[in-house]
C-alpha positions in Angstrom: -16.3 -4.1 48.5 -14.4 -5.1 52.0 -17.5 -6.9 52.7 -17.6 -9.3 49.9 -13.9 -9.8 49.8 -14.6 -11.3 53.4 -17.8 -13.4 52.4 -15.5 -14.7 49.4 -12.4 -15.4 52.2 -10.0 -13.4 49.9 -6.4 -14.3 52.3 -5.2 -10.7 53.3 -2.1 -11.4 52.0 -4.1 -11.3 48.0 -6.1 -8.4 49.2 -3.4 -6.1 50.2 -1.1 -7.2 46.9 -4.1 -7.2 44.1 -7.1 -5.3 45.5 -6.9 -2.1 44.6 -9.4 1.7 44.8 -10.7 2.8 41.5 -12.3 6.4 41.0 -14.5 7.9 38.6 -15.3 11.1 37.7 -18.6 11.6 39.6 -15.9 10.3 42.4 -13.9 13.8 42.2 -17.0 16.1 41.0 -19.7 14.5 43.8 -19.1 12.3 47.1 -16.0 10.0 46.9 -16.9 6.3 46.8 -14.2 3.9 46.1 -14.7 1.4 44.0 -12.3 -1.9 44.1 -11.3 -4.0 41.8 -8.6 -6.6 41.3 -5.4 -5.7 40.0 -3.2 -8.6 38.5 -0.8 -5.7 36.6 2.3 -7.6 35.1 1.2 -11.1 35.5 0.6 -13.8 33.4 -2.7 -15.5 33.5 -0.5 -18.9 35.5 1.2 -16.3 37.6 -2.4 -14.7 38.7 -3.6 -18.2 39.7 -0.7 -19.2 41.6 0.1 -16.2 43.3 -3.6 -15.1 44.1 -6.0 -18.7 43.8 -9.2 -17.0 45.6 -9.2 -13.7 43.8 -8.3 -15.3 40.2 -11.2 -17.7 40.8 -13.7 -14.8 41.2 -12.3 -13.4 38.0 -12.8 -16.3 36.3 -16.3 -16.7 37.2 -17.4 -13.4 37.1 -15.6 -11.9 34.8 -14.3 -13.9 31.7 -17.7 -15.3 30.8 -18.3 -10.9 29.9 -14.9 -10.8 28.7 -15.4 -13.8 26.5 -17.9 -11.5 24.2 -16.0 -8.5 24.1 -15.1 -7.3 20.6 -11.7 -5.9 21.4 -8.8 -8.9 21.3 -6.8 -8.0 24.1 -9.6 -7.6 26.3 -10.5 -11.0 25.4 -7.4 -12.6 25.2 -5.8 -10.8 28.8 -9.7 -11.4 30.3 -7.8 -11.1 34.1 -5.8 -8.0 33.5 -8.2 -4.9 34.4 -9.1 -2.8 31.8 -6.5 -1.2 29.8 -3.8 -1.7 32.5 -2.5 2.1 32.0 1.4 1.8 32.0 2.6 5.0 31.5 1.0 6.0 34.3 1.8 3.6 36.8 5.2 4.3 36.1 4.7 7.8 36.2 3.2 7.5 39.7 6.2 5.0 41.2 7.8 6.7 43.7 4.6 9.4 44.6 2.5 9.3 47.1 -0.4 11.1 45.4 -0.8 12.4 42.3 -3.1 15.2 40.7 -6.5 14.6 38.8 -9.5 15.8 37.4 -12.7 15.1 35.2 -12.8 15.4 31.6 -16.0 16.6 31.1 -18.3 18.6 33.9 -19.7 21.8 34.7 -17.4 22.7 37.3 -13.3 21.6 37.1 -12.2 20.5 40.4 -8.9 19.2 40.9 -7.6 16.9 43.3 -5.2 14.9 44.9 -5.7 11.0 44.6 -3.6 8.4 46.7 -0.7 7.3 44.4 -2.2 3.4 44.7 -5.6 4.7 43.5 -6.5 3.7 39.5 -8.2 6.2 38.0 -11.1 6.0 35.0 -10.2 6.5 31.7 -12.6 9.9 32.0 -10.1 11.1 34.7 -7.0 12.9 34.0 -4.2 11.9 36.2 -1.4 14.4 36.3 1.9 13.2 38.0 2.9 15.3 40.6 2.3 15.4 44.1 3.1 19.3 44.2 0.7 20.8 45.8 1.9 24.3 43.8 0.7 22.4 40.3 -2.6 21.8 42.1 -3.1 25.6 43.7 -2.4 26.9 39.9 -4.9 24.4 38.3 -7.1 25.6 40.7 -6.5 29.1 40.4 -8.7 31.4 38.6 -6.5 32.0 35.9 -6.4 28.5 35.0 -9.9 27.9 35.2 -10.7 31.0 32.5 -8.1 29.6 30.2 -9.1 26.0 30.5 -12.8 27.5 29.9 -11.6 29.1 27.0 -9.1 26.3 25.3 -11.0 23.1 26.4 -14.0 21.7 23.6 -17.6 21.7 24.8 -19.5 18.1 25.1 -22.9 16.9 26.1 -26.9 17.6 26.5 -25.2 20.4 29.5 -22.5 21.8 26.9 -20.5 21.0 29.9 -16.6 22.0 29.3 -14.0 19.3 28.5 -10.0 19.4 29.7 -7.7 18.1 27.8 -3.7 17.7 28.4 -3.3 18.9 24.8 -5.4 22.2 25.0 -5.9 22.9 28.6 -2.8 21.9 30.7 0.5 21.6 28.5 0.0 25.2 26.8 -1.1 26.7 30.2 1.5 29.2 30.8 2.2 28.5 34.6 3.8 31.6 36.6 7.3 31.3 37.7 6.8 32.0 41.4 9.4 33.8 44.3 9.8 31.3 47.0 7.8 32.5 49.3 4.9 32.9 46.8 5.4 29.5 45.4 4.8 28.4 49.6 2.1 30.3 49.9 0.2 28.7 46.8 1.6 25.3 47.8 -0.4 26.0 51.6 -3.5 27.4 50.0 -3.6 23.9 47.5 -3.5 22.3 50.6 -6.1 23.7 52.1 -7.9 23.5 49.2 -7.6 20.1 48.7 -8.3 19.3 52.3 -11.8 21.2 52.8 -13.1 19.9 49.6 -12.6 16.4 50.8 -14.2 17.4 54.4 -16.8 18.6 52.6 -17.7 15.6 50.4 -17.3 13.3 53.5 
């Protein structure tokens, strides 16, 4: 939190290079509560400690110790590198401001637009486009009944899963006049906004 990145005097200069907001699912579906977490993407372990002394010291006392046990290699051996680093999508991202995502697996299928420095959980989808017209037909009706019907089932709830494979790639998206294609673009919009007033 910013709280404890003061207590542990993290130098602004690290926090604004190597801090960075990670969302979960419950994060789109419920109330949005960043999470942070320290992002040393691209560097090697002697880079990390050079280039950020306070924030690799933290890693190294809180996190290598758990890292130390884990069963997969690279997770052991890259202990300051968070989780699985996601490439492809950062560079799908560079150059966006936002991008598109939703949840996996819930009972509703929400989608919405996430700051472009924002790392999403590996039970997000993160769709890269900052097009508000891909967001209005994701969260149109007509996608909702065929990602119902394509998507698997998972869970005590039978709750229904997206996938990029069954739900988004085969979704036949309408080729749109102008003006309609503006209209959808203001409506995602609006969409997006009053579903973040409404979770603040």
């Amino acid at each position: 939190s910013a709280e404890s990145l003061a207590e542990l005097a993290v130098p602004e200069l690290e926090s604004k290079r190597f801090v960075r907001s990670f969302v979960i699912g419950r994060d789109v579906v419920q109330r949005m509560d960043f999470k942070w977490v320290v992002d040393f993407f691209g560097l090697s372990e002697a880079d990390a400690r050079a280039q950020a002394p306070v924030l690799y010291q933290r890693l190294l006392v809180a996190v290598k110790p758990e890292r130390d046990l884990n069963r997969r290699p690279t997770r052991r051996l890259n202990w300051w590198l968070f989780g699985e680093n996601a490439p492809k999508f950062r560079k799908s991202v560079r150059g966006l401001s936002r991008y598109v995502a939703t949840v996996e697996t819930s009972k509703f299928k929400p989608f919405v637009f996430l700051d472009a420095r924002v790392l999403p959980d590996h039970k997000l989808y993160a769709i890269s486009s900052d097009d508000a017209l891909l967001l209005g037909g994701l969260s149109s009706r007509a996608h909702q009944v065929w990602a119902f019907a394509a998507g698997g089932r998972l869970g005590v709830g039978n709750y229904p899963t997206w996938t990029n494979s069954t739900c988004f790639l085969p979704f036949p998206f309408p080729v749109c006049a102008f003006d309609v294609a503006e209209r959808i673009r203001q409506l995602g919009e609006q969409l997006d906004g009053h579903r973040k007033r409404q979770q603040a």
